[in-house]
ZAMARGU-4260 file (C-alpha; in steps of 0.2 Angstrom, whole numbers, plus 5000, padded with zeros to 4 digits):
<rodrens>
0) 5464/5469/5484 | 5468/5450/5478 | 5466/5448/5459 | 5469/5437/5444 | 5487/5441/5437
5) 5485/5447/5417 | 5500/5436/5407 | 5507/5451/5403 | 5506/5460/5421 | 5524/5464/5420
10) 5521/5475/5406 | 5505/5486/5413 | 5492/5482/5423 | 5476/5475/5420 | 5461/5486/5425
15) 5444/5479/5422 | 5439/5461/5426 | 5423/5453/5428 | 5424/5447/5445 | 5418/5461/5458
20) 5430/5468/5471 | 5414/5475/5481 | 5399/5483/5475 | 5397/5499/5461 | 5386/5514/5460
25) 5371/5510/5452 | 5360/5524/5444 | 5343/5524/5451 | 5331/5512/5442 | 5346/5504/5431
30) 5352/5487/5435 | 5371/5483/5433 | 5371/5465/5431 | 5378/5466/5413 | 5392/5478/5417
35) 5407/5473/5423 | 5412/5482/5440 | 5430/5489/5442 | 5444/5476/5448 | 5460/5482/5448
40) 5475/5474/5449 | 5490/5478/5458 | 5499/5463/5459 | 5514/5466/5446 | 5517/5485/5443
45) 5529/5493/5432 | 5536/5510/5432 | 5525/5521/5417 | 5536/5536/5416 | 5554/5537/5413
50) 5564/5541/5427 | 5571/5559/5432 | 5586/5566/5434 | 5595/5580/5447 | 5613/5575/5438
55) 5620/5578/5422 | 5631/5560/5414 | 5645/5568/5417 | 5642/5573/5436 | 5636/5554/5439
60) 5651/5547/5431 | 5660/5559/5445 | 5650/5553/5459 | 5653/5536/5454 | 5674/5539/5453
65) 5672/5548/5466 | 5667/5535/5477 | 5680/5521/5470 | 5693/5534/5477 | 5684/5534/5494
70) 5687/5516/5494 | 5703/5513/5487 | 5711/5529/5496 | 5701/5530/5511 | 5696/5510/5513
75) 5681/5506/5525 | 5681/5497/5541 | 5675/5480/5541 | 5675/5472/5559 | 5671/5454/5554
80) 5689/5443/5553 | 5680/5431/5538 | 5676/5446/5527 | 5692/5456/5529 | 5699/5439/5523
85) 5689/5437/5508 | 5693/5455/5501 | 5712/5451/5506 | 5712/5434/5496 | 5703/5445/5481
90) 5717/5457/5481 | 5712/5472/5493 | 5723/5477/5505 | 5720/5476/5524 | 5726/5485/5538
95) 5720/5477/5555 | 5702/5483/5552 | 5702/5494/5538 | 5699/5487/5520 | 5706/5497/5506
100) 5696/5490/5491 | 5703/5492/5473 | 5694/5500/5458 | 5695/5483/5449 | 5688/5472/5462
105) 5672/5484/5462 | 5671/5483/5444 | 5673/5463/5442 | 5659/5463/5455 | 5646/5474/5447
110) 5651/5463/5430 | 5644/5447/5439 | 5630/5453/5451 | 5613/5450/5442 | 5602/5464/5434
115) 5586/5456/5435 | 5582/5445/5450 | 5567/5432/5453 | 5557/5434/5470 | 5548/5418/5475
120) 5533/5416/5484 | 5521/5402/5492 | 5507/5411/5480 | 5517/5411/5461 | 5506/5423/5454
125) 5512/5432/5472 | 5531/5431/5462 | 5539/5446/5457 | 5555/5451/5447 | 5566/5463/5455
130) 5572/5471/5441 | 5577/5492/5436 | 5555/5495/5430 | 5548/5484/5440 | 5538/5497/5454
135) 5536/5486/5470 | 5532/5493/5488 | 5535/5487/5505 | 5528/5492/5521 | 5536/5500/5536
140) 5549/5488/5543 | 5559/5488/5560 | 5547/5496/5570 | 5549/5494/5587 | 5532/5502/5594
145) 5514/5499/5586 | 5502/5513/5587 | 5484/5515/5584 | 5469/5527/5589 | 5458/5511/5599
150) 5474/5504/5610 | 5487/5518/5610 | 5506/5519/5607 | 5514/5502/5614 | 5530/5489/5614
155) 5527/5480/5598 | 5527/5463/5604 | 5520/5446/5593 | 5503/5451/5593 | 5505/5467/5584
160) 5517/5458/5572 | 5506/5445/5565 | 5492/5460/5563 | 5504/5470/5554 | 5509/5456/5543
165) 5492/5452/5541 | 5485/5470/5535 | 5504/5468/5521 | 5495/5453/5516 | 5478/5460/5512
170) 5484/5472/5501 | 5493/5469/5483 | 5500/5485/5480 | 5510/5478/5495 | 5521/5467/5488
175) 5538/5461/5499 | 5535/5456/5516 | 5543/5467/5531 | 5546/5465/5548 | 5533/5480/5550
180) 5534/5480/5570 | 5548/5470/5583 | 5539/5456/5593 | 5550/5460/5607 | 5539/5449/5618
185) 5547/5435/5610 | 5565/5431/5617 | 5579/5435/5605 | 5585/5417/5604 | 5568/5411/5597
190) 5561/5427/5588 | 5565/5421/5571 | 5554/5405/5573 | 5538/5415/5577 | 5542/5430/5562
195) 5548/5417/5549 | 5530/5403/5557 | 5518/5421/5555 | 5526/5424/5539 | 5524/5407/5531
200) 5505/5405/5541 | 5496/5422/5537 | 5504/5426/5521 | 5508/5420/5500 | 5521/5435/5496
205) 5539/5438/5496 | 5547/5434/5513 | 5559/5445/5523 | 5571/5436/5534 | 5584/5445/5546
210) 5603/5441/5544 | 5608/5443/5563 | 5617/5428/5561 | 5624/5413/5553 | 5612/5400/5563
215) 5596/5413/5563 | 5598/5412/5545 | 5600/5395/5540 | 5586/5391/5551 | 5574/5402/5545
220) 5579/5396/5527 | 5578/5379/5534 | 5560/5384/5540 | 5556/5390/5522 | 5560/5375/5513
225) 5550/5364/5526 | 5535/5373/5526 | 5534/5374/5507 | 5542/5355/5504 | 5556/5364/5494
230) 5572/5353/5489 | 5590/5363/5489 | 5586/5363/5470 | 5570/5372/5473 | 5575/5385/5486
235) 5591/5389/5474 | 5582/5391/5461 | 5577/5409/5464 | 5575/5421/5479 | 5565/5414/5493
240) 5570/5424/5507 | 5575/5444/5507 | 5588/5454/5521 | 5591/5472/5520 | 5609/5475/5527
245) 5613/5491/5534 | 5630/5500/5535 | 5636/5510/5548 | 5637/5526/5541 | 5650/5534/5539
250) 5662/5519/5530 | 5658/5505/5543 | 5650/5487/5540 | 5647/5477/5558 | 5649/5460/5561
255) 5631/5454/5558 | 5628/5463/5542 | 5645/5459/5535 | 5640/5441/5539 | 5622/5443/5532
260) 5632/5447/5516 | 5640/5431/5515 | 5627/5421/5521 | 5615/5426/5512 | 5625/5427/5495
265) 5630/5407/5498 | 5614/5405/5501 | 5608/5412/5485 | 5597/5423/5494 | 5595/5443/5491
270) 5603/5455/5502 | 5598/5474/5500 | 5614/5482/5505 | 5606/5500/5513 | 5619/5513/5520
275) 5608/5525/5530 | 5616/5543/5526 | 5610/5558/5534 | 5616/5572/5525 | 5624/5584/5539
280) 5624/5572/5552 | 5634/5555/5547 | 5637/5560/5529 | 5643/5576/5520 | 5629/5593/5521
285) 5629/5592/5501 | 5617/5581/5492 | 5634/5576/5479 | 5644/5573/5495 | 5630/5562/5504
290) 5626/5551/5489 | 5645/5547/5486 | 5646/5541/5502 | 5631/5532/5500 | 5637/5524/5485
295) 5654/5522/5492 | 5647/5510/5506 | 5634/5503/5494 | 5647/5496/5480 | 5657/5488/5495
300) 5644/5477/5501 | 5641/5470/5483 | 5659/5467/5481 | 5657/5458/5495 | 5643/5447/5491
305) 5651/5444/5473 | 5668/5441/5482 | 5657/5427/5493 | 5648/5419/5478 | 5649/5427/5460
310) 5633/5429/5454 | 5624/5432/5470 | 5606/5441/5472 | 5612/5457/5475 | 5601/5473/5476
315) 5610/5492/5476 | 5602/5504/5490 | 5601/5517/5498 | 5592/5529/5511 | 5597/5545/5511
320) 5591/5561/5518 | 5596/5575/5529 | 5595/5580/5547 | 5586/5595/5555 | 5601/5607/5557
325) 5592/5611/5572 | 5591/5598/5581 | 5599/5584/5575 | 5583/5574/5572 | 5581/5565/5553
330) 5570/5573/5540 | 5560/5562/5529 | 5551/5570/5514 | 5559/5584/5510 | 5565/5591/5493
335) 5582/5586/5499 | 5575/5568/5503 | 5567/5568/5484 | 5585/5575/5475 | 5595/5560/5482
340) 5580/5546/5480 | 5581/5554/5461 | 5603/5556/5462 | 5601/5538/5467 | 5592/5530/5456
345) 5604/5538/5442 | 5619/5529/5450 | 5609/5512/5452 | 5607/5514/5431 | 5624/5520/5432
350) 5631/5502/5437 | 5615/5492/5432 | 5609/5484/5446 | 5589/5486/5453 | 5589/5495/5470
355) 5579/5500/5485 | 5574/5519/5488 | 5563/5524/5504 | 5549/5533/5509 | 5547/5541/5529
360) 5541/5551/5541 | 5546/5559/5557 | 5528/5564/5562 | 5519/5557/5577 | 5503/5554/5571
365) 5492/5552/5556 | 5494/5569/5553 | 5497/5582/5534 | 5514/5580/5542 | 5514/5564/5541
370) 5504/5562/5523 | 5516/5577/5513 | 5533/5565/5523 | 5526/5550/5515 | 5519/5556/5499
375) 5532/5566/5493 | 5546/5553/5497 | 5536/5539/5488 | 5534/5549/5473 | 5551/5553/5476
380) 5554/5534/5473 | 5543/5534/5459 | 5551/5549/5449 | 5569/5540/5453 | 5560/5523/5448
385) 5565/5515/5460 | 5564/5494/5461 | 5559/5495/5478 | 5551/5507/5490 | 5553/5503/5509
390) 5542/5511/5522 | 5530/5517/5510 | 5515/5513/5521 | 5512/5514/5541 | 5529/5523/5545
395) 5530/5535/5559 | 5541/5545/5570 | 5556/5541/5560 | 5552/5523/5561 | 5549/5521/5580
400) 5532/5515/5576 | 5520/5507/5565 | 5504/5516/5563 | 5488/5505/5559 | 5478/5520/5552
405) 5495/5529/5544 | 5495/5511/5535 | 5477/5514/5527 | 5479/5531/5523 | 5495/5526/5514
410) 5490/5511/5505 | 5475/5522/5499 | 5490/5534/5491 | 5500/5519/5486 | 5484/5513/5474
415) 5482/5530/5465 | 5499/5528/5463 | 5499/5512/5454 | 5483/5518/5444 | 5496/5527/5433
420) 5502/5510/5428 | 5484/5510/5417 | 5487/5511/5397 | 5476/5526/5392 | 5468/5523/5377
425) 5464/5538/5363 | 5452/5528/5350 | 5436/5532/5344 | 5428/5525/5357 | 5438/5533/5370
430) 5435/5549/5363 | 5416/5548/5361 | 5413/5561/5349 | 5394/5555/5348 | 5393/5561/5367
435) 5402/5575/5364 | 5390/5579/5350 | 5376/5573/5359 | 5378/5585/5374 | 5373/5605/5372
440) 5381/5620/5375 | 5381/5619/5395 | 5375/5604/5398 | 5380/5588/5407 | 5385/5570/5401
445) 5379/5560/5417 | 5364/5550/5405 | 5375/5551/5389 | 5376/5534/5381 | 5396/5535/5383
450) 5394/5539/5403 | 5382/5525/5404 | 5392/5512/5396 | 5409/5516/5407 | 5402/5524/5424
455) 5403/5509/5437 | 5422/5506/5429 | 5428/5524/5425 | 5436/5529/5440 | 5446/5526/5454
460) 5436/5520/5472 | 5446/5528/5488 | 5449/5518/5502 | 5449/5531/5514 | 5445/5545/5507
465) 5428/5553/5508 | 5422/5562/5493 | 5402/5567/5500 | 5397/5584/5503 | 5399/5592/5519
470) 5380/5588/5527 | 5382/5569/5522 | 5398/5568/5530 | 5393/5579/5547 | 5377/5566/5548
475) 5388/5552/5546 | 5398/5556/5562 | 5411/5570/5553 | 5424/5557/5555 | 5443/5561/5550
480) 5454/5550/5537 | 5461/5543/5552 | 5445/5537/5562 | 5439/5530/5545 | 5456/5521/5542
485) 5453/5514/5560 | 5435/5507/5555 | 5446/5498/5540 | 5459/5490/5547 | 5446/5483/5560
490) 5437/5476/5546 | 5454/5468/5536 | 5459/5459/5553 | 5441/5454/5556 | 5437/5446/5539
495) 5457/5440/5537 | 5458/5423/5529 | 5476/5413/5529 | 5480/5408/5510 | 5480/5392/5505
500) 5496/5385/5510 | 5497/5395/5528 | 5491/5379/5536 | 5499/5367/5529 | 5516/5377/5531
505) 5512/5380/5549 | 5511/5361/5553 | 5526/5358/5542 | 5539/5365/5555 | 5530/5365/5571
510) 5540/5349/5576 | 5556/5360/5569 | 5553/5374/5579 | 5549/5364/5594 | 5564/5353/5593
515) 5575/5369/5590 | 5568/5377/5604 | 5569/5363/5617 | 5589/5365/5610 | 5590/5383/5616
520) 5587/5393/5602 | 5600/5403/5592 | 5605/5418/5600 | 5611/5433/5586 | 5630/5435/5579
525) 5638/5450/5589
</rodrens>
């Protein structure tokens, strides 16, 4: 939930302010007005334990060479004309469609591609830096379904969008902006105004924009700078708008997301370059053999957003995992899922760039398959440190749809997760030795002094999850995680508030939408 930001939020987060997020416990027949109740704050996370590892040095250093030989020996193809020109003029060679990229070019390019990286928002204290340490989350993204236990399975369409932007907004320990579900009821050519007009009205955080296109993507820039009265100095002046770009596993980038590159990296805007390798299907069975193909893909969209603009925003990424042997379909979750989110963030430190891990699920439903999927790969992230995990709430069927009650159950697990960012203290005071000594042999230390003092801001408060005893929760209707996520998320649509700016922006590029639209729209780059 929305809280102040402590100054030194980066650092760890801030746990105890005076201003209530909802109501505590209160013992019978004792007032709490004088104690504070318990307001986290989730805003700015930082990683609190040091990352694992699945690789020796040694074997990361031979991933790593590996993958400059799959460059330089086996090249990757690269179907758009302006980017195969821009690796020739640096010195790769080129053979009709195929670019055979030199050890050198990749090296220059991870010398001049930033380490740390400021994310802009409408809200500043909404600002993050994308950095290695830094712990953000995103919620599923791409979805082309919505689903949810009142209305069912269906299309996404503009509707569901906006709701699913608007539950990413109600949350802090969301903190980039996704396009969780496709409104596909909106025609191509005119999509990006409505995501980018929903994004700007309902929302203060990080924005997402989606590089299918040279025109999409300067008028969604244009819209960004309207909405918020940015000069080009302004919108330069850190990231304002965020593009994941997708390789075509194995060793192939498309016309669009070679473009996005380029645009985006001109634009001074952040590209997260993503190859999606499924181990046994379009990358090698062997977690080494998948992950150097991931890299491989990974350090040739950097050089090409270096070789576009040096010094570009540039995020390393990947999202690899492996296939069901038996029948073809992606796994998310598994131990083999974890070893290359862990392998991954190894390379990402390897070459010093902040990257993007992801979380996933191929259940159906809100199901334990669908809990142990998620929750094992976003602790997979977390052991790995990633800078960013995608998809790490509301993800299902391998990303065909955006659960509204997956979401809940998720950010209640994403919360617990960022309570490890809390500084545990071991002072006097912390230790109570007076309670200890106060309590017998067998006794209990609910009305000690210590308990009394700290009870309404002790603990973590679930979101979803129930925690009375069985007759309490059968009289109160023995409802599932899942029914009780549904009662929530009722609740966060029916109390939503835009932020401050969100009506200001909308009115700031109606007339630019309307105009561009009477124009025809911009259709996407094929």
């Amino acid at each position: 939930m929305s809280a102040g930001e402590d100054s030194n939020a980066r650092d760890q987060v801030k746990m105890q302010e005076t201003k209530p997020r909802r109501a505590g416990r209160r013992r019978r027949g004792q007032s709490n007005a004088t104690t504070p109740a318990r307001t986290p704050n989730y805003i700015s996370l930082r990683h609190p334990f040091q990352p694992q590892q699945v690789f020796s040095e040694d074997e990361v250093a031979n991933i790593h060479n590996t993958a400059l030989r799959v460059l330089q020996e086996l090249g990757i193809k690269i179907l758009l004309l302006e980017a195969r020109e821009i690796f020739r003029k640096a010195g790769a060679r080129v053979a009709e469609d195929m670019v055979f990229i030199g050890a050198d070019i990749v090296t220059h390019s991870l010398q001049t591609a930033p380490a740390s990286i400021r994310l802009r928002a409408a809200n500043p204290r909404k600002e993050q830096i994308y950095e290695n340490g830094a712990m953000l989350f995103m919620a599923g993204a791409g979805c082309p379904n919505a689903t949810d236990l009142e209305r069912g399975r269906r299309p996404g369409d503009l509707q569901a969008y906006t709701e699913t932007l608007k539950l990413a907004q109600t949350y802090d320990v969301i903190h980039m902006l996704g396009p969780c579900v496709e409104p596909q009821d909106v025609p191509i050519q005119f999509r990006h105004y409505e995501m980018m007009r929903a994004q700007l009205t309902h929302c203060d955080k990080p924005m997402f924009v989606y590089a299918r296109g040279t025109e999409q993507v300067s008028e969604s820039f244009e819209m960004i700078r309207l909405a918020l009265n940015l000069s080009e100095d302004e919108f330069t002046d850190g990231v304002w708008g965020t593009t994941v770009i997708n390789s075509n596993s194995p060793r192939m980038l498309d016309v669009p997301m070679a473009q996005g590159l380029i645009d985006f990296a001109r634009a001074g805007q952040m590209s997260i370059i993503t190859p999606f390798c499924l181990a046994g299907a379009m990358a090698p069975i062997t977690i080494a053999g998948a992950l150097t193909l991931q890299h491989a893909e990974a350090l040739a969209g950097i050089a090409l957003a270096q070789l576009a603009r040096s010094g570009a925003p540039i995020s390393y990424g990947g999202f690899s995992s492996n296939v069901d042997m038996k029948s073809g379909s992606p796994a998310f979750g598994t131990p083999e899922h974890v070893k290359m989110q862990i392998g991954a963030g190894q390379l990402a430190r390897y070459i010093g760039l902040p990257w993007r891990s992801a979380a996933g699920s191929a259940s159906n439903t809100p199901d334990i398959q669908a809990a142990i999927e998620t929750n094992m790969s976003v602790w997979g992230g977390c052991m790995a440190n990633a800078t960013l995990t995608v998809h790490a709430a509301g993800w299902l069927e391998g990303g065909l749809s955006l659960g509204y009650e997956k979401f809940i159950n998720d950010v209640d697990a994403l919360q617990m997760i960022a309570e490890q960012n809390v500084k545990e203290q071991a002072t006097d005071s912390e230790i109570g030795f007076d309670a200890l000594a106060e309590v017998e042999p067998g006794g209990h230390f609910f009305a000690t002094q210590h308990t009394m003092d700290r009870y309404q801001t002790a603990f973590y408060e679930p979101l979803v999850s129930d925690l009375s005893n069985f007759g309490s929760w059968e009289d109160a209707g023995a409802l599932t995680s899942a029914a009780r996520a549904t009662a929530i998320w009722k609740r966060n649509l029916a109390e939503f508030e835009n932020p401050a700016q969100g009506d200001n922006a909308a009115s700031n590029v109606a007339a630019f939408v309307e105009d561009r639209k009477k124009q025809g729209g911009a259709f996407p780059q094929e």
